[in-house]
Phi, psi and omega in degrees: 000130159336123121320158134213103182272168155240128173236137148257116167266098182297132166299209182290163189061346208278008160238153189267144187229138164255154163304108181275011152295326180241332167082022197264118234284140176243312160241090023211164150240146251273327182277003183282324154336311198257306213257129152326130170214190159314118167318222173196044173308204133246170168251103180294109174329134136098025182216190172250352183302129166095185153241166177256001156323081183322090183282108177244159182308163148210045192102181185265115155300142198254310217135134180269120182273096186284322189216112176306135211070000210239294184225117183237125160267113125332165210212235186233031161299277180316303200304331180301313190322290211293318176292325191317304195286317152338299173319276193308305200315344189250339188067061176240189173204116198310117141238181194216127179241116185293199155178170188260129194266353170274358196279175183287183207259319191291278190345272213317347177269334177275347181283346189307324193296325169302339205271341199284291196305340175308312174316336193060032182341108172242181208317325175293339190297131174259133163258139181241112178240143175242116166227145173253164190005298182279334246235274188326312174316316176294328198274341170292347152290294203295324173304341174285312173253332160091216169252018191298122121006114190293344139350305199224023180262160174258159192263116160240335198057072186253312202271001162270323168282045194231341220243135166260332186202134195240160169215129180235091175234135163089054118336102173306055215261359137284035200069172171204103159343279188344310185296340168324281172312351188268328195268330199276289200281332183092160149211157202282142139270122202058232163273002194257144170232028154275323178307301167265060203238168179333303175275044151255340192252325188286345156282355193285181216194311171281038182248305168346307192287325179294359191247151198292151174338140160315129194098316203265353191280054197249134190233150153285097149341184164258336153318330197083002177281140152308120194241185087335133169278322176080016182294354190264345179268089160321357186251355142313262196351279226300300170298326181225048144071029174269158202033232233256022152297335188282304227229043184242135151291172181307332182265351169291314227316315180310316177285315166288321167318315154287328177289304188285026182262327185281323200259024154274295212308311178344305203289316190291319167309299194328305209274340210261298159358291202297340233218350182282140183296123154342083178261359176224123141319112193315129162326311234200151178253052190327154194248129211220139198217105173281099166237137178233119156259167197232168162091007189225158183299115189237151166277118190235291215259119156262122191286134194257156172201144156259148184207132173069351163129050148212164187248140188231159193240174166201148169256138183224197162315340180259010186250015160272144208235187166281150175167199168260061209046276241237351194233134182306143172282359166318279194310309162333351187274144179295141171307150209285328188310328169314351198281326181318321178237221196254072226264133165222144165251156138196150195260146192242156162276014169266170167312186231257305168300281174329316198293356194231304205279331188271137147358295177320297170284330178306306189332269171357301178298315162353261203298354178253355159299302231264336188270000000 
């Protein structure tokens, strides 16, 4: 008998990470909310900067229960929920491909790409990919690219013809400024800003990948005038201590200077790739469900100061834009390549989550599964 799968692919935060020495839950649990703890860096190669505490997948976080009846932070718990019955009611069958959201982009597209042949797909079978925000990005490269290395790829379509159906939702596919604040400032979890704080995003390897394209790089003067940030100039990085120039000794500084230079140049493939004009028509008219949400204050334009003879940025209120809290409506507009294939878009007023997790908004995905 055919398959028929549904696999959810989870944005960012959205895989569990463990010691792989110990099997001890690192990201995330309840006391990560509350306590200062061991980040969950990586280590930028030839330095001391990060850890070398080997962090491996463990699932889709469903949600954490920090003080029971009081506080459950969700996760992609409801949204599993709700694809479980979506499944059995279609006689489909739920999987799910985690990935380390901190890793360079390319990894994470080859572990989906394992999880995709672990099926053994033969010519009848049907795949259903439902994927969020980050989980969406990676798959808007592999339909194209396929598992090829943004180094040397080429337009193949390898990862669409393996797909009878994709969902894309709340997909950054223009960058995000925000990680700029993610690497300078940290960000909290619960009451804790140790877990996730500025050198835990400046060793991530994807904060890099998240940031826009050259030129797209737009800052507040102390005027208020629109600028470049200039983040694509490593010798900025370099002058004003900025992501892991802050936490490199003197004898580091070279090495990190080579690491964020390889992981701009990545980035800049990554984003050019994604933006390249058609040069072989898709095999297929893969059928695509684009939702972008709107209508919530999101953070875009970081505001410049100079302070001790360096320029330093910070995001407030006046550098907020329209979007869903966390993904822009820039970034959010579909890639030109979507027009090839059997495309719908449609735009929502929920949030960043909301737009995937609630009852309302699924109907949608529903009813684009089902025709």
């Amino acid at each position: 008998m055919p398959q028929k799968i549904l696999l959810f692919i989870p944005g960012y935060y959205g895989s569990k990470l463990k010691e792989k020495s110990s099997g001890k839950i690192r990201w995330a649990k309840a006391s990560n909310f509350l306590f200062s703890q061991v980040g969950v860096s990586t280590q930028i190669p030839g330095t001391e900067i990060g850890s070398d505490n080997e962090l491996v997948i463990d699932g889709v976080l469903r949600n954490v229960l920090i003080f029971p009846a009081l506080w459950d932070v969700d996760s992609y718990g409801k949204t599993l929920t709700l694809l479980d019955q979506f499944a059995v009611d279609n006689q489909m069958r739920l999987e799910t491909a985690a990935y380390d959201w901190r890793d360079d982009f390319h990894n994470s597209v080859l572990t989906i790409d394992q999880k995709i042949k672990s099926f053994n797909l033969k010519p009848d079978d049907e795949l259903y990919v439902v994927s969020h925000s980050t989980g969406a990005l990676l798959m808007a490269y592999y339909i194209r690219y396929g598992t090829q290395d943004v180094d040397d790829a080429v337009e193949n379509w390898d990862g669409l013809k393996k797909l009878t159906k994709v969902a894309l939702i709340a997909p950054p596919l223009h960058g995000l400024m925000i990680l700029m604040r993610d690497m300078e400032d940290g960000t909290r979890v619960g009451i804790n800003r140790s877990l996730l704080s500025g050198l835990e995003y400046s060793t991530f390897k994807s904060s890099y990948f998240f940031l826009p394209p050259r030129g797209e790089d737009i800052a507040l003067s102390e005027s208020k005038e629109k600028v470049s940030l200039d983040i694509h100039d490593i010798n900025k990085w370099e002058k004003n201590h900025w992501g892991p120039f802050k936490y490199a000794k003197p004898n580091e500084v070279a090495t990190v200077r080579a690491f964020v230079q390889k992981y701009m140049s990545r980035s800049e493939k990554f984003h050019a790739l994604l933006r390249a004009p058609i040069k072989i028509n898709p095999p297929k008219k893969l059928p695509m469900l684009h939702m972008r949400g709107l209508g919530h204050e999101t953070k875009e334009y970081a505001s410049l100061a100079m302070k001790d003879g360096m320029l330093s940025y910070s995001f407030d209120k006046e550098g907020q834009v329209d979007g869903d809290g966390t993904v822009t409506i820039r970034s959010g507009v579909p890639l030109e390549y979507f027009k090839a294939l059997d495309f719908t878009t449609i735009d929502s007023g929920l949030g960043h989550l909301d737009i995937l997790a609630l009852p309302e908004s699924q109907i949608n995905i529903w009813d684009f599964l089902k025709k």
